[in-house]
N, C-alpha and C positions, 0 to 999 in steps of 0.2 A: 504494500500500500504506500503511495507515496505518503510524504511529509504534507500537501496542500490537501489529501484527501482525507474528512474528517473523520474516525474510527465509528462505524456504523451501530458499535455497538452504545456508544455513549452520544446520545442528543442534546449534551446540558450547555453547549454553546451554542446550537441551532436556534431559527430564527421561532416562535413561538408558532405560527404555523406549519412551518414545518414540522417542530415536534408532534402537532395536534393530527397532519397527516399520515407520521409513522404510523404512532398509537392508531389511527385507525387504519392504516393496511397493513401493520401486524394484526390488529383486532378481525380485520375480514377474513385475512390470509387462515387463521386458524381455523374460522367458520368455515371457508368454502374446504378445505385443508378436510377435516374433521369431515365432510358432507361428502366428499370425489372422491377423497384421496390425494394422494400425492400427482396423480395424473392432472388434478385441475388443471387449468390456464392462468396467469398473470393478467388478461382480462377479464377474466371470471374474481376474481379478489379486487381487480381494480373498481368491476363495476361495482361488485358489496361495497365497496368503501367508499362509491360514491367518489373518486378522483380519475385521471385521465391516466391509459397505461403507463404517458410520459411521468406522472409525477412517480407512479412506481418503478420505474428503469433508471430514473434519477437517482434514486437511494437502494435501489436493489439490481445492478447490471442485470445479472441474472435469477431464475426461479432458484437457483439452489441458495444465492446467497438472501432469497425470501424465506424460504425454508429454515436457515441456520439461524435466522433472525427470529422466527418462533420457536424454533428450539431454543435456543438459547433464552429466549423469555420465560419457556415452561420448565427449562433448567432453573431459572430464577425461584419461582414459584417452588420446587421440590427443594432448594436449598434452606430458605427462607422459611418455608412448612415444616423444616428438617432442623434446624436451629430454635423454633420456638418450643416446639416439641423437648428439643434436649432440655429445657428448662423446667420442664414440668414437675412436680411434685410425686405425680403417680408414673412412671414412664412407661408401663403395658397396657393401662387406658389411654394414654396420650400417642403410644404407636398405634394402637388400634384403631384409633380417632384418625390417626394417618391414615393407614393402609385403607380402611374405607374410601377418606375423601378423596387417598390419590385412585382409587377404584374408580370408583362417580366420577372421575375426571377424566379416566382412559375410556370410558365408556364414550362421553359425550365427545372427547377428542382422540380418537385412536390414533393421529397422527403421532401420538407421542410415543406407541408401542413400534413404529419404525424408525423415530428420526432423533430423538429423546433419549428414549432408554439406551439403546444402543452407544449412544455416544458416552456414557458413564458405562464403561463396560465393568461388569458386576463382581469380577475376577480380578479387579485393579484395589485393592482394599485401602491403597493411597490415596483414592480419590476424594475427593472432602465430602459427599454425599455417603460412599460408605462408610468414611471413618465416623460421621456424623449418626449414622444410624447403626453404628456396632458398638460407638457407647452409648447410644439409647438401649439398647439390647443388652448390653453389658450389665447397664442400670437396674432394669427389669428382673436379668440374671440373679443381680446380687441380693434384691429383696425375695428371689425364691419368686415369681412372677411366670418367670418362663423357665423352658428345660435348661437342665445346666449344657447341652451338646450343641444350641441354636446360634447360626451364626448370620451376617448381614447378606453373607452369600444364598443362604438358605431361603430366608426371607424373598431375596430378588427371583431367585428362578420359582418356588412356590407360585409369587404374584405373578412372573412372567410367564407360568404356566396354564394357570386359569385365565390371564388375559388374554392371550395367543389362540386358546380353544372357544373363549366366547367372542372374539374376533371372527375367527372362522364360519363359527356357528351364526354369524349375524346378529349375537345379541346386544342390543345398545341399550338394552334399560337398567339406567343405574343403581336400580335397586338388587339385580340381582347380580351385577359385579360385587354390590355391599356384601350379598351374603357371602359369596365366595372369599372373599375377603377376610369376613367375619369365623367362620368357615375354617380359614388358616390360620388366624389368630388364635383361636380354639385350640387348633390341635398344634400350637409352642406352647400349651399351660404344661406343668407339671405332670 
């Protein structure tokens, strides 16, 4: 990236409408995202958001760096959800309170079981999403919460298991991502 071109990922020097256009062709980008797939068009997000394809080619050259731009926001989100969480007082109600809403969320946005998850690869225990949810876990462990053998790897393929087959299966109601969720939280009790 050049030095004149401004880091895509941070808008805090962009001009106030511009930021106001990100925010909504990242906002549409995940709607229409969530609704196609990954096949959608960059005028099919343009038109959601109500702007010209030029003002989305202006900040995003290409669909993939639209792509990286809602991952990286729904990266946000799971950090962020993953950080309040570690503060909790009870931390096996507070993952549970997790794993549900990140359920309800991969339902309504399955983009994020390809473009998302994947980029936190679950096998990386360096990564600050899982160090962040294997001392929540740890937490849990140590009040006798969850089994003494559960770890943040376990947790990710469990979720990625039940979401990948209710993917397949076409089911997008998120109440029953909840239960499956609910479901696997269940069986880390003791």
């Amino acid at each position: 990236m050049s030095p004149a071109t401004p880091n895509p990922a941070d808008w805090s020097d962009r001009r106030a409408d511009a930021r106001r256009n990100h925010e909504r062709i990242v906002a549409a980008a995940l709607e229409v995202f969530s609704e196609k797939g990954l096949q959608a068009t960059v005028p099919e997000v343009a038109a959601r958001a109500g702007v010209g394809k030029a003002t989305v080619y202006r900040s995003y050259p290409t669909k993939a760096d639209l792509v990286r731009a809602v991952a990286d926001q729904e990266l946000e989100w799971l950090r962020t959800r993953l950080a309040a969480i570690a503060e909790d007082d009870d931390p096996y109600t507070a993952l549970r309170d997790f794993v549900g809403d990140a359920s309800e969320r991969l339902a309504r946005q399955q983009m994020l079981l390809f473009e998302v998850m994947p980029r936190d690869d679950p096998r990386n225990s360096d990564s600050e999403p899982n160090r962040m949810l294997q001392r929540i876990i740890d937490a849990a462990r140590e009040r006798g919460q969850v089994r003494a053998d559960v770890t943040a790897l376990d947790l990710r393929v469990l979720v990625g298991g039940y979401a990948r087959i209710l993917f397949d299966l076409g089911i997008r109601d998120p109440a029953q991502w909840r239960r499956y969720a609910d479901l696997v939280m269940a069986a880390l009790r003791p």
